[in-house]
C-alpha positions in Angstrom: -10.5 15.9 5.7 -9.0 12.5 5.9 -6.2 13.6 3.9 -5.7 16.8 5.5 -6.0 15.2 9.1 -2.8 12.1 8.4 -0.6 15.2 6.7 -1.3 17.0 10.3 -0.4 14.6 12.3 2.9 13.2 9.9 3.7 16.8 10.7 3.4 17.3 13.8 4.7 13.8 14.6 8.2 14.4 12.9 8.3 18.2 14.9 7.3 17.2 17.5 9.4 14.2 17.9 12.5 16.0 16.6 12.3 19.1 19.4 11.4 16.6 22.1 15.2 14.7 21.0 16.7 18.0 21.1 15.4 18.7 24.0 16.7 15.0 25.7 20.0 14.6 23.6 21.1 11.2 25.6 23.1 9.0 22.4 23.7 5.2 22.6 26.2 3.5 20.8 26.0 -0.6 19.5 29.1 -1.9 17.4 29.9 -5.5 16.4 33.2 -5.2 18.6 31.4 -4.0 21.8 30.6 -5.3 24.9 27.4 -5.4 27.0 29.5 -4.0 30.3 30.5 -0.8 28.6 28.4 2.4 29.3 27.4 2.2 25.6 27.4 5.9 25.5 30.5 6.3 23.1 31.6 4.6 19.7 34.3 3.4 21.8 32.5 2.3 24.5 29.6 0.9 22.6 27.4 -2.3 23.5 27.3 -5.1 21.7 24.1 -6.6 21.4 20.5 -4.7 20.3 18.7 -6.1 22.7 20.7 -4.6 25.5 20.2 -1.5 23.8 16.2 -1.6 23.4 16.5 -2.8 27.5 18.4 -0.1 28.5 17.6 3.2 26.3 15.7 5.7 27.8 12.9 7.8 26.5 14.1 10.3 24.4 17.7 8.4 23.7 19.2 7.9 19.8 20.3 4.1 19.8 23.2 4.5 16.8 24.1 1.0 15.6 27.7 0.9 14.0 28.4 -0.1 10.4 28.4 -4.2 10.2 26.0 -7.3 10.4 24.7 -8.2 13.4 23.1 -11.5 13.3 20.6 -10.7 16.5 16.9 -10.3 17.1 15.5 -7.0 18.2 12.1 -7.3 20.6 11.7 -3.2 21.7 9.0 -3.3 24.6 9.9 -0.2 25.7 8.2 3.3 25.0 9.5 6.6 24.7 7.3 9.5 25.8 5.1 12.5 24.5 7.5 14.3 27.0 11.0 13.3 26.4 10.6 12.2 23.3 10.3 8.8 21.1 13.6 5.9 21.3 15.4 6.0 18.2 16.9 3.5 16.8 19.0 4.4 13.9 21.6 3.0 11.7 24.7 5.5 12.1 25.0 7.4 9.7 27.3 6.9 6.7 27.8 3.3 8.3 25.2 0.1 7.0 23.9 -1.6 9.7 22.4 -4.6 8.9 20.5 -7.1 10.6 20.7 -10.5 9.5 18.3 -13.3 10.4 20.3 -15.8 8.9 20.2 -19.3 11.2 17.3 -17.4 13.6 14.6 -20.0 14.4 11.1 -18.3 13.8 8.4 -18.9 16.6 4.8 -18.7 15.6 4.8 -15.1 13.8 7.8 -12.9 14.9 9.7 -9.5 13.6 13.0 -9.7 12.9 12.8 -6.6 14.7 9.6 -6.9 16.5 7.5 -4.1 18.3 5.5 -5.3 21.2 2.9 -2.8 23.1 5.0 0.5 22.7 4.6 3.8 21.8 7.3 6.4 20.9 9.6 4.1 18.9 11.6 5.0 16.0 13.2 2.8 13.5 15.4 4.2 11.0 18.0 3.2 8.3 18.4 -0.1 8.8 19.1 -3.5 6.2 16.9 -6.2 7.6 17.1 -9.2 5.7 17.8 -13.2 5.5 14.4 -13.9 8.0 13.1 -17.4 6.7 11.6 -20.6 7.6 10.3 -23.4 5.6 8.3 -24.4 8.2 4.2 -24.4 8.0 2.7 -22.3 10.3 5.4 -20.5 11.4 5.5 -16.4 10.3 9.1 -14.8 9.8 8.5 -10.6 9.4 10.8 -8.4 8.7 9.6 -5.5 11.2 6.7 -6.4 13.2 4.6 -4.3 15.0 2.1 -5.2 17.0 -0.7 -4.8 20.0 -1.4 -1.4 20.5 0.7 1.9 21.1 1.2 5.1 19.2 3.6 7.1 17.6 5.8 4.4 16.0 7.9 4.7 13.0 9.6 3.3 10.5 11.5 5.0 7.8 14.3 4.2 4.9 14.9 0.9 6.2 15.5 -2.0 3.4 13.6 -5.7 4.3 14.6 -8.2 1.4 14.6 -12.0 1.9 12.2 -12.2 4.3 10.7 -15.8 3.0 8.6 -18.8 3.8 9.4 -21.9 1.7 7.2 -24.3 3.4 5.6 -27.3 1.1 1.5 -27.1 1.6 -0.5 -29.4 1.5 -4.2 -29.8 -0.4 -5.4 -27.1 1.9 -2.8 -24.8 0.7 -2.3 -23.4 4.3 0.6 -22.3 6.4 2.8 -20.8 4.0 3.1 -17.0 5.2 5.3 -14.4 5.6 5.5 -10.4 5.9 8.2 -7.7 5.0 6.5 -5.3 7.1 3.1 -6.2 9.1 1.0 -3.7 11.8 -1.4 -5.8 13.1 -4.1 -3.8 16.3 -4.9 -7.0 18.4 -6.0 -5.0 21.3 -9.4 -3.3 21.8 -10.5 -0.8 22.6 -7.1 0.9 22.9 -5.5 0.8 19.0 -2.4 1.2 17.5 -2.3 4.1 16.1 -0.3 7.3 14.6 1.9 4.8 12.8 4.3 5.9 9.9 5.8 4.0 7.4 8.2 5.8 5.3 10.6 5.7 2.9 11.7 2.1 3.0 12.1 -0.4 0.5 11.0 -4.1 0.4 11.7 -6.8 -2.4 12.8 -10.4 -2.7 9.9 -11.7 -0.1 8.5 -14.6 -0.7 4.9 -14.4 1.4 3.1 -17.1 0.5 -0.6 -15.8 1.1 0.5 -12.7 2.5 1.4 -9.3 2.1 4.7 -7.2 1.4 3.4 -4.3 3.9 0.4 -4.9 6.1 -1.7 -2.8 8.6 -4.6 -5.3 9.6 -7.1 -5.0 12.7 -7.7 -2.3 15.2 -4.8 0.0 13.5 -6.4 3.9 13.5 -4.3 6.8 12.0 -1.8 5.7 9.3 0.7 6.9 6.5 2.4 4.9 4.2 4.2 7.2 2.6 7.4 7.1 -0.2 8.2 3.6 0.0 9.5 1.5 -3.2 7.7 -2.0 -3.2 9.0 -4.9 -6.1 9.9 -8.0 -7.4 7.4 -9.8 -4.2 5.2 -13.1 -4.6 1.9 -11.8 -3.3 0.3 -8.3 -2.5 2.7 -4.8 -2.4 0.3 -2.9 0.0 -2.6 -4.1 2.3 -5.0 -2.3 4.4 -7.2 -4.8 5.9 -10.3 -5.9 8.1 -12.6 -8.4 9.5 -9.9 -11.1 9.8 -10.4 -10.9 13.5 -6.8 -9.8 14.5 -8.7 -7.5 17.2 -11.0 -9.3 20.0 -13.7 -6.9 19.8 -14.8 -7.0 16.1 -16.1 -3.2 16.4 -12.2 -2.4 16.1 -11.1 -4.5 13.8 -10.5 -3.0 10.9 -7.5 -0.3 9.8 -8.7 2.8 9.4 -8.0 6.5 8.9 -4.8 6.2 6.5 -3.1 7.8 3.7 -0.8 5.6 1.2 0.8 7.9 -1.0 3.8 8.7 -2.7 4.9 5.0 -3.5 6.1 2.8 -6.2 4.7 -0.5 -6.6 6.0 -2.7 -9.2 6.5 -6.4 -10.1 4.4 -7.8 -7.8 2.8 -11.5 -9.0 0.9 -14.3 -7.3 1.9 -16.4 -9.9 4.3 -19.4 -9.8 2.7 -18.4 -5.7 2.2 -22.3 -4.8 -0.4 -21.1 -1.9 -2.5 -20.1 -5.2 -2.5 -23.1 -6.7 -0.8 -26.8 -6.5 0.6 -27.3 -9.8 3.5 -25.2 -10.7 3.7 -22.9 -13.3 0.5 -21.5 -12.2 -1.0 -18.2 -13.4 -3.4 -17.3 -11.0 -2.6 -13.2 -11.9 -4.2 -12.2 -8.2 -2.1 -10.4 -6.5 -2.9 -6.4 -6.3 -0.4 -3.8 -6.1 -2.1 -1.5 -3.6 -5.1 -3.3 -2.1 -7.4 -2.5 0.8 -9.5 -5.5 2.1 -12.0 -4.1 4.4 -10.2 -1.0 5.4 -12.0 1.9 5.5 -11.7 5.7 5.4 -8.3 5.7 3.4 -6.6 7.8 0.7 -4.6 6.3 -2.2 -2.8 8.8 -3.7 0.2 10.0 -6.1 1.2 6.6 -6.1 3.0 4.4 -9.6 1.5 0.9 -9.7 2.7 -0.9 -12.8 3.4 -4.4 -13.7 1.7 -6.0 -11.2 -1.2 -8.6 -11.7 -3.7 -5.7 -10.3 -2.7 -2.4 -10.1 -4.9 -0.8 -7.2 -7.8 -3.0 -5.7 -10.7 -2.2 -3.4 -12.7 -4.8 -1.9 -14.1 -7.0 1.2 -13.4 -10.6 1.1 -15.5 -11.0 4.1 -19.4 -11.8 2.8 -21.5 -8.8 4.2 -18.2 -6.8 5.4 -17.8 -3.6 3.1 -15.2 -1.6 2.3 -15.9 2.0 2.2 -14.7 5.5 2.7 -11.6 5.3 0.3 -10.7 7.9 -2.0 -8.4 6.6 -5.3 -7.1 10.0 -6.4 -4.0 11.0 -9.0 -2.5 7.9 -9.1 -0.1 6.1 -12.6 -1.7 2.7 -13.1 -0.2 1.1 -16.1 0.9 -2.3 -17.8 -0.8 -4.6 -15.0 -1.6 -8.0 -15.9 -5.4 -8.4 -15.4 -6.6 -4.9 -14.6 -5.7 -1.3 -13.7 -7.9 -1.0 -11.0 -10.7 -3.4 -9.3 -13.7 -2.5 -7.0 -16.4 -4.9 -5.2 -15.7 -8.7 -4.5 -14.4 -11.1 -6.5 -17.4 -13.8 -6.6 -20.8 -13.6 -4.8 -19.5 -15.2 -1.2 -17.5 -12.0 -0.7 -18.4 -8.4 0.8 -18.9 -5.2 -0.8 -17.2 -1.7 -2.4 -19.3 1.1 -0.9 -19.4 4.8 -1.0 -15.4 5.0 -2.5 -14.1 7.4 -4.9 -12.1 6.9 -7.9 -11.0 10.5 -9.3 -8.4 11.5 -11.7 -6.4 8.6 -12.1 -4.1 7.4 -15.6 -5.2 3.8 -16.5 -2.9 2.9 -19.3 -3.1 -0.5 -21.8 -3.7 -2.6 -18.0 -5.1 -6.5 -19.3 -1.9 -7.2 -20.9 -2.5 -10.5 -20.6 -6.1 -10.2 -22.1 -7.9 -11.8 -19.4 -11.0 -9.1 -19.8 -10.2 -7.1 -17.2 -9.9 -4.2 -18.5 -9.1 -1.0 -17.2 -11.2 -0.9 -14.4 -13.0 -3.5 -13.3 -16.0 -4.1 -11.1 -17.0 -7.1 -9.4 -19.6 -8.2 -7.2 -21.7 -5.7 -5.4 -20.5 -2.3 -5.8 -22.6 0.8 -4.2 -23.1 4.3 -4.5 -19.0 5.1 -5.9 -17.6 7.5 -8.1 -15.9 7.2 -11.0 -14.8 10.9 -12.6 -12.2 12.5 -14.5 -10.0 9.4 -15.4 -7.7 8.7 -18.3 -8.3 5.1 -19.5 -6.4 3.7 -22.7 -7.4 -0.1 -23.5 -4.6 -2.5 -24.4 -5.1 -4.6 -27.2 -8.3 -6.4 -25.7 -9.6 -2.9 -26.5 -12.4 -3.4 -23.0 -12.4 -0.2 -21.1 -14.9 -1.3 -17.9 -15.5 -4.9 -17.2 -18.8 -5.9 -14.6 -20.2 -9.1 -14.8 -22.4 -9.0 -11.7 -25.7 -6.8 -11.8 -25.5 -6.4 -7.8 -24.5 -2.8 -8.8 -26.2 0.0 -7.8 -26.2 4.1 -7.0 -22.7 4.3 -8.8 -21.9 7.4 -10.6 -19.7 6.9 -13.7 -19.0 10.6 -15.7 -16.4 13.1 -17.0 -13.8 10.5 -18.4 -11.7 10.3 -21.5 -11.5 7.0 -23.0 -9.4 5.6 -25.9 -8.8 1.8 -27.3 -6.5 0.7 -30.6 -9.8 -0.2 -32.1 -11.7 3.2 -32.0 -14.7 4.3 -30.7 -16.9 1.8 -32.5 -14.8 -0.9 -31.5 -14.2 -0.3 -28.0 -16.2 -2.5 -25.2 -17.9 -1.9 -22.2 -19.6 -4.6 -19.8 -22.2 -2.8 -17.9 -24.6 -5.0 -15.3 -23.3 -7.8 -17.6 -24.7 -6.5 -20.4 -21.5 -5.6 -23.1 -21.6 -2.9 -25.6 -19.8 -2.5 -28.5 -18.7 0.9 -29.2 -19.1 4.5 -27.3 -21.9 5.4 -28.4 -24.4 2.5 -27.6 -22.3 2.2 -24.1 -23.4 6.2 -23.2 -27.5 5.0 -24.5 -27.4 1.3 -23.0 -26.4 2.6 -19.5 -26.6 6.2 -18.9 -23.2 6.4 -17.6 -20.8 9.0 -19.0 -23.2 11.6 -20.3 -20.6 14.2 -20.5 -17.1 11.7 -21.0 -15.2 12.1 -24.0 -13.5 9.3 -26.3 -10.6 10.4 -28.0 -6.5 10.0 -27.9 -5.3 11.8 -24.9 -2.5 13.4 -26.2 0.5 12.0 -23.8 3.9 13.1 -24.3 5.7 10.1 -24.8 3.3 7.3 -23.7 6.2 4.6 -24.9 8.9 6.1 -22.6 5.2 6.3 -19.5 5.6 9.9 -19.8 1.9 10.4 -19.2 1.9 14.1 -18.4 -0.5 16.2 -21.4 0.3 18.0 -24.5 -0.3 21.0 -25.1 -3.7 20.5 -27.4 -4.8 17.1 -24.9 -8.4 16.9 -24.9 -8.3 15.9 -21.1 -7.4 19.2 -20.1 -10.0 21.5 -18.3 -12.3 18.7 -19.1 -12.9 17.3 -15.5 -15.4 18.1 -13.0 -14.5 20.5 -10.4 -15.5 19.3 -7.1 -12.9 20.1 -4.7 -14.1 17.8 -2.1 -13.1 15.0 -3.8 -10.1 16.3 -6.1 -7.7 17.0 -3.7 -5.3 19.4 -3.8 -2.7 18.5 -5.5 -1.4 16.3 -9.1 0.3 13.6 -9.0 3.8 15.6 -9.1 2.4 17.7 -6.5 1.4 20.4 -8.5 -2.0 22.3 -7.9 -4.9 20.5 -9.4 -6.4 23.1 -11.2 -4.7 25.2 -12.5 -6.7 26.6 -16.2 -10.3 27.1 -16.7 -11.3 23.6 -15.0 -9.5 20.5 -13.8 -7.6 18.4 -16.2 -8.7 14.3 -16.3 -6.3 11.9 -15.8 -3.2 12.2 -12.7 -1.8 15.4 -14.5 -2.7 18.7 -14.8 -1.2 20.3 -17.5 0.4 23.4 -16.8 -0.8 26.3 -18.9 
């Protein structure tokens, strides 16, 4: 339902906002060689600056901004309307638009392009880049959104550069910085029907923040399509609890879908807000991570080469996250683990009531720090773990759980291989390890009908993950459509023999 309810609305948001422009077909024009006293309405009669654009466009207007750099703030305060439609602002076609922060003083935390209380606002298309500071305490963001409103987008725009350099202290504070951030600081009225799509960020350096953020009272969300690498701390955050909204019955994002991306190269280490002494290797930083978000789908998304592929947890003792569904995703060749559940010592919250179905885990640990494939940390409760592929890496440990504050999970139909074999494979259960399949299925109970066997990939050393022909993963899942979704990870239909297939594929017969 979650799933089916943010496609609705991504829907009916691009038709809806497309007729409504249509329907209100007023055009703006901002070029490098214009001037604020023209009428703006022509190429040749454009304005000069952005901000006299976002001051003077109309609800239902197309802002084009000419090919060149402008080296200019955007604050856009202003809404369009469900009636005449959003204000777009758009790099003109077949021109690069670029907006440079180069030499821009940051104050406190502040967008590049920053989006203040308004609904109806489309971004589109745009370079946005050279945003930095190196002073403590001070937040440069790419695109910034922020308060509450509805029906903002953002699509294909490329944020690179956006850094903070500041030198911490022993506290290791003050250091931050965002290539995209939502943040909800209003209650009870949220932001909400917010899409991100399509748009690339790399080169940040964020200090102890996060490449794309949706954090506080944020309801109603896709991140959709975008490419994510080569960042110093987390690709993708959905978080809560961090008191960004006043009333802390709202604050926490909610309601989203993240599918479709790319995450890759994504490393807290050499991060100096992880650690004072440089090198270091803390290996933290998650590819895809939700921290106290609830009621989200992560699906048909790569995450590879990043120190955690996909991560689900509260950092926040006796906050939870719950509700999220980890479905057809290509985890593979992360540093410490494919995917982690539950907090990371005993002073954090819980993983409760999630889903993790049909997912490719392949050699994650590569840097053999027992992670395994999937991990679980501190109190985890009442999840799902069904029809996933995971292949160990050489540390040849499939599922890694140290803490026994683990209860009601529900761990079956899998297909599980290691370089060592069955007999040497390990599993930590409860914090109890077992050597080999077979005293892992007795010693715990999970896994009662899970196989352990090669999967049969097509060309696993070229990540072509898909399934041959004789694969024992296919029609080996459990069908349970409420939790299977609809579709593969290419967007095939999930089932499509005799049962479902395990793993992010299904084969096609």
């Amino acid at each position: 339902m979650i799933a089916a309810a943010a496609i609705l609305f991504g829907i009916l948001a691009a038709s809806v906002g497309t007729s409504q422009a249509q329907a209100n077909p007023v055009t703006y024009y901002v070029s490098t060689s214009g001037s604020d006293s023209n009428p703006g309405t022509s190429s040749s009669a454009a304005w000069k600056t952005l901000q006299y654009a976002a001051d003077h466009a109309a609800p239902g207007s197309t802002v084009y901004v000419l090919g060149g750099v402008y080296n200019q703030k955007l604050k856009i305060t202003k809404s369009g309307s469900a009636a005449a439609g959003p204000i777009t602002f758009e790099s003109s076609p077949a021109q690069a638009a670029i907006i440079d922060g180069t030499g821009l003083t940051v104050s406190g935390g502040e967008g590049l392009v920053d989006i203040a209380d308004a609904s109806y606002v489309t971004l589109k298309g745009f370079e946005i880049r050279n945003y930095a500071t190196s002073a403590k305490g001070k937040v440069p963001i790419g695109i910034f959104v922020h308060g509450a409103g509805s029906h903002i987008e953002l699509r294909n725009n490329n944020v690179h550069h956006i850094k903070n350099t500041a030198t911490l202290g022993s506290d290791l504070a003050g250091r931050d910085a965002h290539g995209i951030a939502v943040y909800g600081t209003k209650a009870p009225t949220a932001l909400e029907r917010v899409i991100i799509d399509g748009n690339t960020l790399s080169d940040l350096v964020l200090g102890s923040s996060e490449s794309l953020v949706v954090n506080g009272n944020v309801d109603s969300f896709e991140i959709t399509n975008n490419l994510i690498h080569d960042n110093d701390n987390i690709g993708i955050d959905v978080i809560g609890f961090e008191g960004k909204a006043p009333n802390p019955a709202y604050d926490q994002a909610r309601n989203g879908l993240i599918r479709g991306n790319t995450v890759y190269n994504i490393t807290s280490n050499n991060n100096p807000s992880y650690g004072k002494t440089l090198p270091n290797d803390s290996n933290a930083a998650g590819g895809i991570y939700v921290d106290g978000g609830k009621d989200t789908v992560i699906e048909q998304n790569y995450s590879y080469n990043n120190d955690i592929g996909i991560e689900i947890a509260s950092e926040h003792q006796g906050k939870s996250t719950s509700g999220v569904t980890i479905r057809n995703n290509l985890v593979y060749g992360n540093r410490y683990t494919g995917i982690a559940m539950g907090g990371y010592d005993t002073k954090r919250g819980s993983t409760v009531n999630c889903i993790v179905v049909n997912n490719t885990l392949y050699k994650n640990d590569t840097k053999n720090l027992g992670g395994g494939q999937l991990l679980l940390q501190y109190d985890t409760q009442n999840n799902i773990v069904k029809n996933n592929i995971m292949v160990a890496s050489a540390s040849n440990i499939l599922i890694y759980n140290e803490y026994t504050k683990n209860s009601g999970n529900i761990v079956d139909y899998n297909l599980y291989f290691a370089p060592g074999g069955a007999s040497n494979a390990t599993w930590t259960w409860k914090k109890k390890e077992y050597s080999g399949f077979a005293a892992y299925k007795s010693g715990t109970g999970n896994d009662a009908h899970s196989k352990f066997a090669d999967p049969g990939f097509v060309n696993a050393s070229a990540n072509n993950f898909h399934l041959k022909a004789a694969s024992p993963a296919i029609n080996a899942g459990s069908t349970e459509p409420a939790i299977i979704g609809a579709a593969d990870l290419d967007g095939q239909p999930r089932v499509q023999g005799s049962g479902v297939d395990i793993g992010a594929y299904e084969a096609t017969p």
